[in-house]
N, C-alpha and C positions, 0 to 999 in steps of 0.2 A: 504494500500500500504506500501511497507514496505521503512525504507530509506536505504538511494545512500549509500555506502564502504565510509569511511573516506577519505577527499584529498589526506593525511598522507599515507595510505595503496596505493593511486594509483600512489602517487610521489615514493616510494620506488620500486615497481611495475615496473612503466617507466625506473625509472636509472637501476635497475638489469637487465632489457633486453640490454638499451644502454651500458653496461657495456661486453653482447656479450653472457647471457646466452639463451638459445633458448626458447620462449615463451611458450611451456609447460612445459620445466625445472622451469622457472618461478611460472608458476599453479600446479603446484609439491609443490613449497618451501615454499608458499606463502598459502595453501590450498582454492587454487581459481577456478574458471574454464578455461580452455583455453579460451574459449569464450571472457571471460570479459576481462583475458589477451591480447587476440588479440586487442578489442575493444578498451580499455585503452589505447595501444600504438598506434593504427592506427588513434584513434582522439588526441593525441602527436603530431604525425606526421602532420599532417594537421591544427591542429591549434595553435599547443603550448602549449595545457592544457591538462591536462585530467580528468577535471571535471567533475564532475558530470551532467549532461545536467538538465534544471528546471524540476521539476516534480509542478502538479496542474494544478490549470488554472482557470478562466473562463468562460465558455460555452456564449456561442452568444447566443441572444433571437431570435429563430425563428419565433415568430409572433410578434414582435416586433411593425414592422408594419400595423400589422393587431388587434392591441389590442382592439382601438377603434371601431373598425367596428365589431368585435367578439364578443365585451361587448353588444354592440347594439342590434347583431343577438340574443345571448341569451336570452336579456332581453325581447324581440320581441316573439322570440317563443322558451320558456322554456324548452321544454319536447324535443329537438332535443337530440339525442343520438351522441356520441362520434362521430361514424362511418359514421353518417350525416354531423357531422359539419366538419370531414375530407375531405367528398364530395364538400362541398360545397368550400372549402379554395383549393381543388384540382382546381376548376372551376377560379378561384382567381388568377392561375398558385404558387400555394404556397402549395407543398409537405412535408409533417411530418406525423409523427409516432403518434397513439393514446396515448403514451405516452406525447407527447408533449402538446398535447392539454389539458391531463386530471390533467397535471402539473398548463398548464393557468389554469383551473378552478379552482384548490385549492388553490393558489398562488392569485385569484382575490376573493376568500373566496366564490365563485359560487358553489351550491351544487343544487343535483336534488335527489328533496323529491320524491320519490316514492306515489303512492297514497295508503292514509292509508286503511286499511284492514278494510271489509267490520264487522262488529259487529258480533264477533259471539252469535251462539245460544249454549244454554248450554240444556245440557239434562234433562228431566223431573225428580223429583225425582224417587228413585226406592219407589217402591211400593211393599209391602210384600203379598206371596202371600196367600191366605186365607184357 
């Protein structure tokens, strides 16, 4: 993501439009977009600032809830696929993305071994012929 225009750029910004020139005069002078210009002064106007709004975050656990009972089911019956254990949390009234669940899984260090590959057989030698 990239970062917010400097305070600095948006305070000069604000005053040059309060000052009477017309906001894409402004994104002219300034090599901005009208857009931001606009944006800029319309959040002036309404709050006083024109900050930068927060950027990041973080995200809510949507199984949150359900960690316990998840960790349980897995451990219970191991070979459930994604798509099942989505099923199952649908039934639960608790809607997410296979992403979200395959996030618990790695995030609680739960992994699904595949079952190993049957031995293979290797070829007889060749044999020259006579």
């Amino acid at each position: 993501m990239v970062k917010p225009y400097s305070q600095d750029l948006r305070e000069r910004v604000v005053a040059s439009v309060a000052e009477g020139r017309s906001r894409h005069a402004v994104a002219k002078l300034f090599k901005l977009s009208p857009s931001a210009v606009i944006k800029w002064t319309k959040r002036f106007d309404s709050t006083g600032s024109s900050a930068a709004k927060p950027m990041g975050g973080v995200r809510r656990d949507a199984l949150g809830d359900q960690r316990s009972w998840l960790r349980a089911r897995l451990k219970e019956k191991p070979d459930l696929t994604l798509e099942a254990v989505r099923a199952e949390l649908a039934g639960r009234g608790i809607k997410v993305s296979l992403w979200v669940i395959w996030h618990f899984c790695r995030t609680e260090k739960l992994t699904f071994k595949k079952k190993p590959a049957a031995k293979r057989t290797t070829a007889p030698p060749h044999r020259a012929l006579a």
